[in-house]
C-alpha positions as CSV (number, residue, x, y, z in Angstrom):
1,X,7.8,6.7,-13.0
2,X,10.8,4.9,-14.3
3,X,10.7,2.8,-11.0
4,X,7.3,1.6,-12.2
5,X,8.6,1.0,-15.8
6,X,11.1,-1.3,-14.6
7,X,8.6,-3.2,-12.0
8,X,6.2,-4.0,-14.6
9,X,8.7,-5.2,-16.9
10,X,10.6,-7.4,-14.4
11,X,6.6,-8.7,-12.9
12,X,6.1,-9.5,-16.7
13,X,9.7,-11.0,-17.2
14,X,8.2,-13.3,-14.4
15,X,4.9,-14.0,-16.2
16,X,2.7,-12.7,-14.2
17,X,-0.3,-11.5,-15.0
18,X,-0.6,-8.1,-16.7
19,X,-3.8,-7.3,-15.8
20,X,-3.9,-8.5,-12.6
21,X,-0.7,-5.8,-12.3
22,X,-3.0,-3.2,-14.0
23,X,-6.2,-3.8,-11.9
24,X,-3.3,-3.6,-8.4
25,X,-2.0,-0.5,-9.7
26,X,-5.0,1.2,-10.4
27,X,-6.7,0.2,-6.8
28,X,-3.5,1.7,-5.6
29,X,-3.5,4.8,-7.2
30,X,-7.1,5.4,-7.2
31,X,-7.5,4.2,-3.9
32,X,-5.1,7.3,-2.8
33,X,-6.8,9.6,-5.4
34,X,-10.3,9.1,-4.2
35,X,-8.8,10.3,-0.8
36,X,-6.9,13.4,-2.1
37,X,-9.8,14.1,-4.4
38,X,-12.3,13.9,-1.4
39,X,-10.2,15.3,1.5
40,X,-8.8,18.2,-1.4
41,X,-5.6,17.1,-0.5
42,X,-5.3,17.9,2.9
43,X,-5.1,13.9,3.7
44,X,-2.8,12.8,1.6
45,X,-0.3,14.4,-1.0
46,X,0.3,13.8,-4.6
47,X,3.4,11.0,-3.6
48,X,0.9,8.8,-2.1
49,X,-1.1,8.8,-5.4
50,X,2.2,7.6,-7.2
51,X,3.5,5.4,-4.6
52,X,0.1,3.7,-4.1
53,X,0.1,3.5,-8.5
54,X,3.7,1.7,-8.0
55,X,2.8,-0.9,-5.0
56,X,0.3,-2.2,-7.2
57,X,2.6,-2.7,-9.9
58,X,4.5,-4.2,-7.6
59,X,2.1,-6.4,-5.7
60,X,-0.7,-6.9,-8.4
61,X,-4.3,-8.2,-6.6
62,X,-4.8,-8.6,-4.0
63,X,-2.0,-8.3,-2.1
64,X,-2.3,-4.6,-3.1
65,X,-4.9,-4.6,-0.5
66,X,-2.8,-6.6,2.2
67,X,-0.1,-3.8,1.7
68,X,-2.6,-1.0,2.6
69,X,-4.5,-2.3,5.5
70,X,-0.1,-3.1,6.8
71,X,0.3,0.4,6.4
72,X,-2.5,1.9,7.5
73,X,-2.2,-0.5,10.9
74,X,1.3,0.3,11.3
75,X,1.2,3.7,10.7
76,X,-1.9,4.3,13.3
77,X,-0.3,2.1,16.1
78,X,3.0,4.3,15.7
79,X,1.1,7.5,15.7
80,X,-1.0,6.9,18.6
81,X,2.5,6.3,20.4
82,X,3.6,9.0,19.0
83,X,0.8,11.3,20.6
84,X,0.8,9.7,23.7
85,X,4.5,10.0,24.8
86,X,3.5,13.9,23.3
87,X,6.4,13.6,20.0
88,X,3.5,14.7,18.1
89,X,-0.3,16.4,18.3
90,X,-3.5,14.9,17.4
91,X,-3.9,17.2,14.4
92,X,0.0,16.7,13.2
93,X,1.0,16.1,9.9
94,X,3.0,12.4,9.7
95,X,4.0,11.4,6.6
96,X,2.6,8.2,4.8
97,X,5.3,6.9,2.5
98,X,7.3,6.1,5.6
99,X,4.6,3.1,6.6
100,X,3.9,2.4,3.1
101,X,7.1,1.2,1.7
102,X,8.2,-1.2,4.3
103,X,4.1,-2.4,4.1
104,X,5.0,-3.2,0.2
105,X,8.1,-4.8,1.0
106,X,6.5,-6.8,3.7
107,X,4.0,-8.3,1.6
108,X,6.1,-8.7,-1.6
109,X,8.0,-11.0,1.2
110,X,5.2,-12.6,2.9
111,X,2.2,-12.1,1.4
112,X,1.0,-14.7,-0.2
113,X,1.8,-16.7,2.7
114,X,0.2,-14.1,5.0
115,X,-3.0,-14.4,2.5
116,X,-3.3,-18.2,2.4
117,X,-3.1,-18.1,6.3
118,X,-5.4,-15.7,6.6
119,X,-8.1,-17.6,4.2
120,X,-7.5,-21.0,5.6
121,X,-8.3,-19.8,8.9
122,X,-11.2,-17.8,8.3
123,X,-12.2,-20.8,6.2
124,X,-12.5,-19.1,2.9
125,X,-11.2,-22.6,1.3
């Protein structure tokens, strides 16, 4: 939680957009607590709910989103290696945060650049 204090205030201290923080950081947490609610917590544990809440406090939209699909990419390639060299089983437990916070950091980096790539070759504008 304090973490989260202090990223809104420097995001603001930067003029960014508070909402556009609030609306990230609610994706991000509810994104995480639509899957812990639905899966009764056998998907994902409470940290993933905060962490998700802080990377879009962080990130803001809709690099939120950017962050998320980096993380979930990442962490499925490296736990598909992981089961086939046989360091892990198919119903293992892996932890999350581990792909999540080098994701944010990625695309607090890169992502706008990432983005604008993306759009301009998809042709979005």
């Amino acid at each position: 939680m304090p973490a989260s204090i202090i990223v809104l205030v420097l995001n603001l201290f930067l003029d960014i957009d508070f909402l556009n923080l609030l609306l990230g950081a609610f994706l991000g947490g509810g994104f995480f607590l639509a899957q812990f609610l639905i899966s009764k917590g056998r998907w994902i544990g409470g940290g993933d709910i905060r962490l998700g809440f802080f990377m879009g406090l962080s990130l803001g939209f809709p690099l939120i989103f950017l962050a998320l699909f980096f993380a979930y990419m990442s962490g499925s390639i490296i736990s598909i290696f992981l089961i086939l060299f046989k360091k892990r089983k198919i119903n293992s437990k892996i932890p999350f945060g581990v792909f999540l916070a080098p994701a944010t950091f990625v695309t607090l980096v890169y992502g706008e650049r990432i983005l604008d790539w993306y759009l301009r070759y998809t042709g979005v504008y």
